[in-house]
C-alpha positions as CSV (number, residue, x, y, z in Angstrom):
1,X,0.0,0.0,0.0
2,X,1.7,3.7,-1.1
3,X,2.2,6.0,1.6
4,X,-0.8,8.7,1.4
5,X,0.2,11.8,2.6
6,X,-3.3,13.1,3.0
7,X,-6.7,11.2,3.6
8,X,-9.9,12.6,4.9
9,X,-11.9,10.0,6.5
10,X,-15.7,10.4,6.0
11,X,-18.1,8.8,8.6
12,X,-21.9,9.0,8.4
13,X,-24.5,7.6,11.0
14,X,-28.0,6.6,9.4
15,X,-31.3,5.7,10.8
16,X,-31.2,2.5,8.5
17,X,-29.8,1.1,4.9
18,X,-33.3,1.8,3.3
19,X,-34.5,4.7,2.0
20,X,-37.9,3.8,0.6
21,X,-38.8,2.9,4.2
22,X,-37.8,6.4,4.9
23,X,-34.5,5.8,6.6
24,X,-32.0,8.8,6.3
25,X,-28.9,10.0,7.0
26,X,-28.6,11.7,10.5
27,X,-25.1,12.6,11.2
28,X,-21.5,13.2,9.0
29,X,-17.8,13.5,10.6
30,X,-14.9,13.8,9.1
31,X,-11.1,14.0,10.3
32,X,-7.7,14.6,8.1
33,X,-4.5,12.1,8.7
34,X,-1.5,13.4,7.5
35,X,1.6,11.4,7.5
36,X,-0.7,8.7,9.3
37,X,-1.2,10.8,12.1
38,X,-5.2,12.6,12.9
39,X,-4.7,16.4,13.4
40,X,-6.8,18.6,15.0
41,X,-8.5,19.3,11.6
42,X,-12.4,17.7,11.6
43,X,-15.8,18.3,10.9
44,X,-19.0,17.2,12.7
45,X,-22.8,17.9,11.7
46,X,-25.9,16.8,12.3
47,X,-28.3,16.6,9.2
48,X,-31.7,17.7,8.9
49,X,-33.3,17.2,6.1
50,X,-36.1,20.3,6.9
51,X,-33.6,22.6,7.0
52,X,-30.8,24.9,4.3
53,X,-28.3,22.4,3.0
54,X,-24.8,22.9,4.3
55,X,-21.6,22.2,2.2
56,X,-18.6,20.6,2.7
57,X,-16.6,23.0,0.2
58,X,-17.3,26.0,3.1
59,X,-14.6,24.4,5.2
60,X,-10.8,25.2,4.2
61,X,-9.3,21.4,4.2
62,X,-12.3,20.5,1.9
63,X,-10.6,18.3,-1.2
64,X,-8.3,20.3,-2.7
């Protein structure tokens, strides 16, 4: 396996695996490794679907 450098590690939290029985996602986190270490760099929301849509691109260490 190559040494990454960079990896942002996505994690999401759903209220099941099916959405035509109206299961959703509830929660997404995220943290950056660099040089296989996690750094103080993460991001943590909760998702409500009612609500204005959020993006990930508003935070600086979004994919560059």
């Amino acid at each position: 396996m190559p040494n990454m450098e960079r990896l942002i590690v996505l994690d999401t939290e759903t209220t099941g695996i099916r959405p035509e029985e109206g299961h959703r996602i509830i929660e997404v986190g995220a943290v950056q490794i660099l040089n296989r270490e996690i750094t103080n760099t993460e991001f943590h929301k909760y998702v409500q679907p009612n609500q204005a849509s959020w993006r990930l691109s508003q935070y600086p260490w979004h994919y560059r």
